[in-house]
C-alpha positions, -999 to 999 in steps of 0.1 A, spaced: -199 381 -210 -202 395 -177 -231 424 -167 -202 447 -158 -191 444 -195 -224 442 -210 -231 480 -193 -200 494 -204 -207 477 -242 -243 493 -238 -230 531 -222 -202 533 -255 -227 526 -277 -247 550 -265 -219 575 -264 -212 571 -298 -247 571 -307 -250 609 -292 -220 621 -305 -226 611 -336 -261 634 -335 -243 663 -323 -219 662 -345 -248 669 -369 -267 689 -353 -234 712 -346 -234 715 -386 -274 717 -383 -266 749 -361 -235 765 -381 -248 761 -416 -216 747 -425 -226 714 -437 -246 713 -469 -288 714 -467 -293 676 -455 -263 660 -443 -260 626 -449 -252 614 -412 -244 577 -407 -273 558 -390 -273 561 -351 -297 551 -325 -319 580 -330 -357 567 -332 -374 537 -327 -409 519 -316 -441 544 -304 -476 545 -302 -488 583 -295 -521 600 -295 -532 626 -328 -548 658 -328 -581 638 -337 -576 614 -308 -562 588 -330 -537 562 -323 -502 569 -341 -473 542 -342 -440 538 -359 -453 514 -383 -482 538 -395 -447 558 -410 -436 529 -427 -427 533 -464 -420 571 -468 -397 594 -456 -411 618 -425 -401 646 -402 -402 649 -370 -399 677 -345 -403 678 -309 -416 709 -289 -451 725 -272 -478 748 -278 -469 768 -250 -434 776 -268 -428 813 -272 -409 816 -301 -387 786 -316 -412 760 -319 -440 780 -339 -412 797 -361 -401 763 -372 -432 752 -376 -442 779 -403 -407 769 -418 -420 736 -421 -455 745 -433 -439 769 -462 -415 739 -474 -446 714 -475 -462 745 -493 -435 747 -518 -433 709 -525 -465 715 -541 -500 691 -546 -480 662 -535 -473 677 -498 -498 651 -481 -470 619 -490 -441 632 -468 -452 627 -430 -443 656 -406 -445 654 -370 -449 674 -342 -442 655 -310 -447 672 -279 -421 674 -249 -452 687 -226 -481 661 -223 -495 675 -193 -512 709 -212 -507 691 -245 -540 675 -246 -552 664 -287 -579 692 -278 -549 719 -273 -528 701 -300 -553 705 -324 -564 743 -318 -526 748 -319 -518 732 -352 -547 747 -367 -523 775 -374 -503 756 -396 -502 737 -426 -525 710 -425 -502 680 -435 -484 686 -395 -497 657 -374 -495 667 -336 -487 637 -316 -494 631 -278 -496 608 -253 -490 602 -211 -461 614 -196 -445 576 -200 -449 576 -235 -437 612 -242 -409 605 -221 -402 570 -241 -399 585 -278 -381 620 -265 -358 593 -250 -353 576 -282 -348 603 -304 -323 617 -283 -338 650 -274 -328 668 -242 -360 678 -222 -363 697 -188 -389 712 -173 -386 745 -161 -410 763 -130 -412 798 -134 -413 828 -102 -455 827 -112 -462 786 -106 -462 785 -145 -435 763 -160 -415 759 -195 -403 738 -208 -365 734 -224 -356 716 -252 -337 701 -282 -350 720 -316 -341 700 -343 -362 692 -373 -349 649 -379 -351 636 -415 -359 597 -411 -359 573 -440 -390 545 -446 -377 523 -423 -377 548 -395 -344 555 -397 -325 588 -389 -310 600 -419 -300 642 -411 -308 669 -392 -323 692 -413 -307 727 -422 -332 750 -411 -309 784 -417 -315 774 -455 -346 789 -477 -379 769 -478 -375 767 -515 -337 751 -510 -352 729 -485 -384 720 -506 -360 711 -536 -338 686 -523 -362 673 -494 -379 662 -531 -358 638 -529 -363 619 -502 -401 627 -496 -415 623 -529 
């Protein structure tokens, strides 16, 4: 098999990888799709080894064995990425004393002011269970790359920057696996119920 062909193998793959998580995340976005749509696996996720809150080192393989979500964003987010985290921190609420056996992770997009230090004062806002991960610019770039997620960074008239991203909330089995964006339009006691399923 030639190189040419092996790129063109490796770009439809890849194609059809993507269009399969926007398909998703299009019924993520409309509500039109029930709470967690079962989504064929696609090439969403994969290997890492990120930084804690506490400093500590996070892979992949820490995850293995139970169900986890993961959601990418930064502490200097205005608005989308602390309102779903509260959503997030009232469904692990509502799932009761056995909240600490899903994972839930918030990954940032903006290592540079993401520090464990800021990642920590930042989370402390929300439910406890949320591990905030972090790492060098090569390693946040690595899993954002993975998992698919659109990041740009965006300067601002004052020097300051933002930072613009993909805000969906991935349901990934105990292999790692992506198994649905979640609905987030839905209620926290929906989304508690039947996450039940998979988390517990």
């Amino acid at each position: 098999m030639s190189a040419r062909t092996r790129r063109l193998i490796a770009m439809f793959t890849a194609f059809t990888a993507g269009l399969v998580l926007c398909l998703g995340a299009i019924l993520f976005v409309t509500g039109r799709g029930p709470t967690i749509a079962a989504v064929q696996p696609a090439a969403v996720g994969g290997p890492f080894s990120l930084i804690d809150e506490n400093g500590a080192t996070v892979t992949d393989k820490d995850l293995r064995g139970r169900y986890f979500l993961v959601f990418f964003g930064y502490t200097h987010c205005p608005d989308v990425c602390p309102t779903t985290l509260f959503e997030i921190s009232e469904i692990l609420r509502r799932i009761g004393p056995q909240s600490d056996r899903p994972a839930a992770l918030f990954i940032t997009v903006d290592p540079e002011r993401d520090t464990p230090a800021a990642m920590k004062d930042y989370l402390s806002s929300f439910d406890p269970h949320i591990r905030g991960l972090t790492g060098s610019t090569a390693d946040a770039e690595a899993v954002a790359k993975a998992y698919r997620v659109y990041v740009k960074k965006v300067p601002l008239a004052d020097g300051d920057y933002t930072m613009d991203h993909t805000a969906i909330v991935y349901l990934m089995d105990r292999d790692g696996r992506f198994v649905a964006p979640v609905n987030m339009r839905r209620s926290a006691d929906e989304l508690a119920g039947e996450l039940r399923k998979y988390l517990l």
